[in-house]
N, C-alpha and C positions, 0 to 999 in steps of 0.2 A: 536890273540889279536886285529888285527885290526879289523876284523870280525864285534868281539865284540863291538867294537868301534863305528861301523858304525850300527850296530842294538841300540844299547843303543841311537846313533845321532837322529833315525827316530824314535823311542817311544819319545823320549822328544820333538821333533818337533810338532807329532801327538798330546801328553798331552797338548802343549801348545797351539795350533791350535784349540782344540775342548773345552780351558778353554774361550780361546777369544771366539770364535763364542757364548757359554752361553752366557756371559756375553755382547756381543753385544744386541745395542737398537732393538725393532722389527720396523717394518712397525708403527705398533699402536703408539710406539711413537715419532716417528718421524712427524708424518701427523700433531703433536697439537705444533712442533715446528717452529715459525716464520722463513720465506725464510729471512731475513734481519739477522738473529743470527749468530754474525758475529764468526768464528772458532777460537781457543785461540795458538798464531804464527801464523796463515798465513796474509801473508802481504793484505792491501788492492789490491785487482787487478783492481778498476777500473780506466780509464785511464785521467792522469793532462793534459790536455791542454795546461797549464803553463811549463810542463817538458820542460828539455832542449830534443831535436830529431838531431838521428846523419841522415842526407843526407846519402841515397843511393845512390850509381855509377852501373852505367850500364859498363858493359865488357861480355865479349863470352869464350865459354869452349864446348868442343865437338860440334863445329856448332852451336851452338843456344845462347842467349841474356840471360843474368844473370844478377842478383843483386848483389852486395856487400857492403861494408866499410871498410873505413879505422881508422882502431882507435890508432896504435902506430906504430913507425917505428923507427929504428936503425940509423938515418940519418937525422940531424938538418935540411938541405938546402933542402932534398927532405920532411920532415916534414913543413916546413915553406910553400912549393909548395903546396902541399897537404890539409893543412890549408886554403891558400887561395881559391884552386879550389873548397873545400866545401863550401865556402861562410863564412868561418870564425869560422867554426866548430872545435875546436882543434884535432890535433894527435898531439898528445902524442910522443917526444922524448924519446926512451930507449935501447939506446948502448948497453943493452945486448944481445938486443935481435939477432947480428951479430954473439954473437958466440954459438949460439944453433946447433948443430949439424947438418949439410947438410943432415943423413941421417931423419931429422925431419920435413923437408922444403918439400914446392913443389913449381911450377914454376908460377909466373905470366913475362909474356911477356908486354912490354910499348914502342913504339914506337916513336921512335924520330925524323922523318919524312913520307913521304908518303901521304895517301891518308885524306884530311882533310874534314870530312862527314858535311852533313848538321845538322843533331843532335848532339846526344852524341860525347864526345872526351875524350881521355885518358890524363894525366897530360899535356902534351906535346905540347896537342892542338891538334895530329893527331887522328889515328883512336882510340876505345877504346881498354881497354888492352886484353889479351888473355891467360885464365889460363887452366893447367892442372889438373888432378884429382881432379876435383869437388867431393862434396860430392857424396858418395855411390860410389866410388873408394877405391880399398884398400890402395893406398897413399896419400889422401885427409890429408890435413892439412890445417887450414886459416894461417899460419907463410908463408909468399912466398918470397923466392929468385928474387931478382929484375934481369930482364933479359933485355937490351936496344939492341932495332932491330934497325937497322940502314937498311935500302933499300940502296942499290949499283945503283948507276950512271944510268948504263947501263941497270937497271929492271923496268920493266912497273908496279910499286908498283898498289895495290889492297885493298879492306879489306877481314883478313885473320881471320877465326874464330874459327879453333883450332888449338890447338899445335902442332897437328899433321901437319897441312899446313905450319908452320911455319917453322918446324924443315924440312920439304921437300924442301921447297924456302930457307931454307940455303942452303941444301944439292943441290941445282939446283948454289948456285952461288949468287942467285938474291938478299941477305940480309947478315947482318953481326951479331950475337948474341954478344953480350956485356956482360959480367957477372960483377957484379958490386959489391958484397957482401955485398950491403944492402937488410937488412930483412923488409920486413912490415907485420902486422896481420891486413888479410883482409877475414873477416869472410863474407859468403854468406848467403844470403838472400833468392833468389831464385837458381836453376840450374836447368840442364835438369832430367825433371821426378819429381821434388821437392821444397818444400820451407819452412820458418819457420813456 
């Protein structure tokens, strides 16, 4: 029976597939239709000047310098923060987003002292932030677990650019991780090997 099922699936795919293609425009008529004829649903794509634009943030993942935003976060006082470091850009307060499931999350790192760069800075005003599984990781997610580094006393703080350093300079002593159980979606822009 299912056999059956599955041969009867591919002749009606096949009948449908070779009714379309008939019925598709040729070359011939497409050449006498106007490049301005606009398509019936799809949206205008070209670009308002006027649009509101969300500010991109620089932060690092596997060694190298990325893009991101920040558009909603779980947390009024780190929303209000955030807000302003975009220059006035809103994020979006939304308490749910705290209780999505840890195994849905991945990690962004934000530093709360240390090394204060001449460029870019992370909320904080120190270095910029430092995330895990960027895109093209099998646990990429832009939902990220807010992680507050804290540098120890006694450590000659740096800027650190993957997670992997991070979680090593805990594990050295030289840093304190903070887990904080605020969520923010901080969807990428660029990453290493890619972008939108």
């Amino acid at each position: 029976m299912r056999r059956l099922l599955t041969v009867l699936s591919v002749v009606l795919v096949t009948l449908i597939g070779s009714q379309a293609l008939a019925q598709s425009p040729s070359i011939d008529d497409i050449e006498g239709t106007p490049a301005a004829t606009p398509v019936v649903g799809m949206a205008d794509m070209s670009m308002d000047v006027n649009a509101p634009q969300v500010p991109s943030v620089t932060g690092y993942a596997d060694g190298q310098e990325i893009l991101f935003m920040h558009t909603e976060v779980s947390d009024k006082q780190l929303a209000q923060t955030l807000t302003q470091m975009m220059g006035g850009s809103p994020v979006l307060v939304v308490p749910s987003l705290a209780a999505v499931p840890e195994s849905a999350l991945a990690n962004v790192y934000v530093f709360t002292n240390g090394v204060v760069p001449d460029g870019a800075t992370g909320p904080q005003g120190f270095q910029p932030d430092v995330f895990d599984n960027p895109p093209g990781s099998e646990k990429y997610s832009p939902l990220r677990a807010v992680n507050l580094v804290i540098w120890n006393e006694s450590a000659a703080p740096r800027v650190l650019t993957s997670a992997a350093e991070v979680q090593a300079s805990a594990k050295q002593g030289e840093l304190t991780i903070d887990e904080t159980g605020i969520v923010v979606n901080m969807p990428f822009l660029t990453w290493p090997g890619g972008q939108r």
